[in-house]
C-alpha distance (Angstrom), angle and dihedral (degrees) to the residues before:
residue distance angle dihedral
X1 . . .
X2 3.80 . .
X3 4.28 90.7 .
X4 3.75 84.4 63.0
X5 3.12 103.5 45.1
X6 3.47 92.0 48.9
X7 3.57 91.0 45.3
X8 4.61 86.5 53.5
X9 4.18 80.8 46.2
X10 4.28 91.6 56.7
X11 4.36 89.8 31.5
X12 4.57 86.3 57.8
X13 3.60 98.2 42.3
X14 3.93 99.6 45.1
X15 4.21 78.8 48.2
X16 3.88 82.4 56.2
X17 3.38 101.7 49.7
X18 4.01 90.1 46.0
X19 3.92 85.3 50.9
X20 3.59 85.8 53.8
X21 3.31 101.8 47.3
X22 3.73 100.0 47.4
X23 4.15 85.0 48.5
X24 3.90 89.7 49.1
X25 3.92 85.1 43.6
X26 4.73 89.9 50.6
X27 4.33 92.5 36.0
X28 3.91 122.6 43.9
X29 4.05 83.0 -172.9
X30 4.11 89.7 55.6
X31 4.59 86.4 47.0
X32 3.62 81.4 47.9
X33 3.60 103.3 52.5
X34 4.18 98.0 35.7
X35 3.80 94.5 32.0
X36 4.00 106.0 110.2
X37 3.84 106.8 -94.0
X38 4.09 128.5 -137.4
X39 3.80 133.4 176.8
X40 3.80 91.4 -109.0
X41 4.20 88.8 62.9
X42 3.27 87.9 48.5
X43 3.82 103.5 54.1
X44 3.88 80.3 41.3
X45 3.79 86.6 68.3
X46 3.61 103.3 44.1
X47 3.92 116.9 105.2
X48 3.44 124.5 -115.9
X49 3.77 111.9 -75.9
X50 4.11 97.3 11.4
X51 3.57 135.3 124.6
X52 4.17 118.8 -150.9
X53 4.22 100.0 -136.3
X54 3.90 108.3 -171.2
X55 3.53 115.9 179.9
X56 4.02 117.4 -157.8
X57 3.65 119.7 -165.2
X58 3.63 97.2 -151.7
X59 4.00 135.6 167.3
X60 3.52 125.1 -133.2
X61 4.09 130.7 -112.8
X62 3.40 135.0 -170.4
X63 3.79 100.8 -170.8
X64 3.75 101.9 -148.3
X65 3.73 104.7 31.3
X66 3.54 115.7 76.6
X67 3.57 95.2 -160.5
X68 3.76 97.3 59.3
X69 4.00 90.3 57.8
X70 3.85 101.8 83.5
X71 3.57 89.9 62.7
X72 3.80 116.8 155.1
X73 3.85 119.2 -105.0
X74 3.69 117.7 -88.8
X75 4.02 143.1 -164.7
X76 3.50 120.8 -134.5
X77 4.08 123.8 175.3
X78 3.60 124.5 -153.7
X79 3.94 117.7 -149.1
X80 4.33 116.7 -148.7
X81 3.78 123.7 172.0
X82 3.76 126.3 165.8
X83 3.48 94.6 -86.7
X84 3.88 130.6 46.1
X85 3.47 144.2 19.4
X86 3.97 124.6 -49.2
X87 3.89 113.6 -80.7
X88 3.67 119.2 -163.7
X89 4.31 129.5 -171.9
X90 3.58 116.4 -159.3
X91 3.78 106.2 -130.4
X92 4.23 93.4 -155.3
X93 4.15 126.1 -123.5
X94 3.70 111.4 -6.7
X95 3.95 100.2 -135.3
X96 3.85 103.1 74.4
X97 4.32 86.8 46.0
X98 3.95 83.4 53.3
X99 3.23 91.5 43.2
X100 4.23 96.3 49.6
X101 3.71 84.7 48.3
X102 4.01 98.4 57.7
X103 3.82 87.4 39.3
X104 3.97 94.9 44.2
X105 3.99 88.5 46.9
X106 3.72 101.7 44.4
X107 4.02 87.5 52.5
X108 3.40 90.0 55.3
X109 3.63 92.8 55.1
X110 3.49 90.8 55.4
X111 3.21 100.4 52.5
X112 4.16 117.6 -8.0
X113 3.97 110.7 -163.1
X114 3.62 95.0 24.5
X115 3.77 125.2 117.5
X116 3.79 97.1 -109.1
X117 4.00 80.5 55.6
X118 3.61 94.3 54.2
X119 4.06 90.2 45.0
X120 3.62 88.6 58.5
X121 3.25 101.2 47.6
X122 4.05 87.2 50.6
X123 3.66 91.9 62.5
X124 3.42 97.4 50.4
X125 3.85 91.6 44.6
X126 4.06 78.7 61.4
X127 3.58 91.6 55.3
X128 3.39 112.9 38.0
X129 4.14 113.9 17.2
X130 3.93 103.7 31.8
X131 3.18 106.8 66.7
X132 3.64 79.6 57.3
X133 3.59 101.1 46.0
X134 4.38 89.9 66.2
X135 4.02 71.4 71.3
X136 3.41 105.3 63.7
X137 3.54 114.3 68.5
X138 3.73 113.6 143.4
X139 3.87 88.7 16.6
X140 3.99 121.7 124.0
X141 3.74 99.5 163.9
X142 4.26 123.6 51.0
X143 3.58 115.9 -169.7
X144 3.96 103.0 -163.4
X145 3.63 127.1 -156.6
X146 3.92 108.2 -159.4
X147 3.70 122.5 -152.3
X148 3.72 123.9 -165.1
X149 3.56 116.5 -37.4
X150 3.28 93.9 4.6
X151 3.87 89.6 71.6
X152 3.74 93.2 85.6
X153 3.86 94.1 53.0
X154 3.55 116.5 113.8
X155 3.66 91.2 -148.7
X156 4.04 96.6 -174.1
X157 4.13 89.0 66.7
X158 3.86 87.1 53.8
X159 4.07 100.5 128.0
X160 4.06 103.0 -137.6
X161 4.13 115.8 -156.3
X162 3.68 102.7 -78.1
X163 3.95 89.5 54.5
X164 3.88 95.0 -103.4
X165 4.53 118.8 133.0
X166 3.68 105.6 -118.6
X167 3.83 81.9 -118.7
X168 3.67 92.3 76.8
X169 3.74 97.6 47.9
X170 4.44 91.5 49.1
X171 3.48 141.8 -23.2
X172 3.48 120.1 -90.2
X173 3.90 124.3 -155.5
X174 4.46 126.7 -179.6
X175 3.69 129.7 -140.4
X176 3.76 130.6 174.6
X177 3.89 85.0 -117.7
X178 3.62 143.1 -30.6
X179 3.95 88.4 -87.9
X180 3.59 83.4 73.9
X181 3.86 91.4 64.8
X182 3.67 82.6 68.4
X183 3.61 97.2 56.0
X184 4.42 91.4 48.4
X185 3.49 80.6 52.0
X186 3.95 104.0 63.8
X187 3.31 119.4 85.8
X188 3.96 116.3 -123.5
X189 3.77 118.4 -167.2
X190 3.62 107.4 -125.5
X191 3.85 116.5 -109.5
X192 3.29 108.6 -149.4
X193 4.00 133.6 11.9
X194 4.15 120.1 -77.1
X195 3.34 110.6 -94.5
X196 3.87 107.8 -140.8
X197 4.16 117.6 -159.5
X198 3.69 119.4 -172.1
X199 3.65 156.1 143.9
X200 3.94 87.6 13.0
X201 4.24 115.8 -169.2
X202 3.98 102.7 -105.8
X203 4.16 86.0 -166.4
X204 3.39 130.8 -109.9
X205 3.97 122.3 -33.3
X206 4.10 105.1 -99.5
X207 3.58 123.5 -117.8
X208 3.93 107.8 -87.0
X209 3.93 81.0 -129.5
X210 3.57 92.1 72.0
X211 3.47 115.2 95.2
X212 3.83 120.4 -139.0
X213 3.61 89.4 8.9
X214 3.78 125.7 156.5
X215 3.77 142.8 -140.4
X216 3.28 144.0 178.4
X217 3.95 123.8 -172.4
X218 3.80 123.7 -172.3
X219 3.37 132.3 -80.0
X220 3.55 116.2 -100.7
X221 3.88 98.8 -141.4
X222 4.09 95.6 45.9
X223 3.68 92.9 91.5
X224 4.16 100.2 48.8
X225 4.68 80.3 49.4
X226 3.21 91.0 54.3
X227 4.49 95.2 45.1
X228 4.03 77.7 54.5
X229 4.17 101.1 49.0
X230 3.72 89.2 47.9
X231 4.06 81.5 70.8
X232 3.58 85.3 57.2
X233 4.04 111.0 45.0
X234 3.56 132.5 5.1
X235 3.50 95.6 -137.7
X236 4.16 110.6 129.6
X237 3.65 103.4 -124.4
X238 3.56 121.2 -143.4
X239 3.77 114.6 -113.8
X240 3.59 137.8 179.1
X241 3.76 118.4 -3.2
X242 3.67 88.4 -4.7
């Protein structure tokens, strides 16, 4: 009857929330990832210096007026640093920023690095990253969260007003969401020792008299990394023809 059914509803989800537990209990990443989320733990997570960016393409309702519900799609980008409330700039209509996207990314597979390139990238930079950028004062470091179409934007090429790619003005890093802040942030013991690969043996030079041949000699800089990770692990790398 319904009272046991009910009563097989209650017995599964108190089994979940044990399961959960005990997982939560075994992986910090799994606590991190179902644990309930707030803006504080968030901020918490953020690196010195960075700004969380997560754009929403979102449509709007009026609930109540029938008329306002076939509302075009729009893009919206909300604005979190380690201190302060939220912020949030409303990007406008969604089709001509889906629209700058496709036209920005098939230029630049006709020709990446050329002018037209850098033109198309301009005009979506006025679209999509500076209203934003009014935003970032005091930040070196975006993290962007994408949102539909503007998934396949490689936001450090956007060209900003005075011809610079945002890449030279800050880094810029992407996550699914800000949730996944959380999950960077927990610490995972390591299981099993680094494994450190460098300076390998390319072979021996080829004889100029052998057409089409290729070589590869060793990068000069290899040796002075691999001084530097040996303050880091004690692993013994393997080197050479190793």
């Amino acid at each position: 009857g319904l009272a046991e059914r009910a009563a097989a509803i209650a017995a599964s989800r108190a089994r979940v929330e044990a399961l959960e537990t005990a997982l939560g209990t075994a992986s910090l990443e799994f606590r991190a990832q179902s644990a309930p989320i707030t803006v504080a733990k968030v901020q918490a997570a953020l690196p010195r210096g960075a700004m969380l960016v997560e754009f929403v393409r979102y449509r709007a309702f009026a609930p109540g007026r029938p008329e306002q519900r076939a509302q075009p799609d729009r893009y919206v980008a909300y604005l979190l640093a380690p201190q302060g409330p939220p912020r949030w700039v409303a990007l406008g209509d969604a089709a001509p920023i889906d629209a700058a996207v496709e036209s920005a990314l098939a230029v630049l597979h006709r020709a990446p690095g050329a002018q037209a390139g850098n033109a198309a990238l301009r005009a979506l930079d006025e679209l999509v990253f500076a209203p934003v950028r009014a935003q970032l004062t005091d930040v070196s470091h975006v993290i962007v969260g994408p949102d539909g179409k503007l998934n396949l934007v490689p936001f450090e090429a956007l060209v900003d007003p005075q011809g610079h790619y945002e890449i030279e003005q800050r880094l810029i890093s992407y996550v699914t969401s800000g949730r996944d802040l959380l999950r960077f942030a927990a610490l995972r013991a390591p299981r099993s020792p680094a494994a450190i690969v460098a300076s390998p043996d390319y072979g021996p030079v080829p004889s100029p008299a052998v057409p089409g041949a290729v070589s590869f000699a060793p990068l000069a800089g290899t040796a002075a990394e691999l001084r530097e990770l040996g303050r880091f692990f004690s692993s013994a790398p393997l080197t050479g023809g190793a």
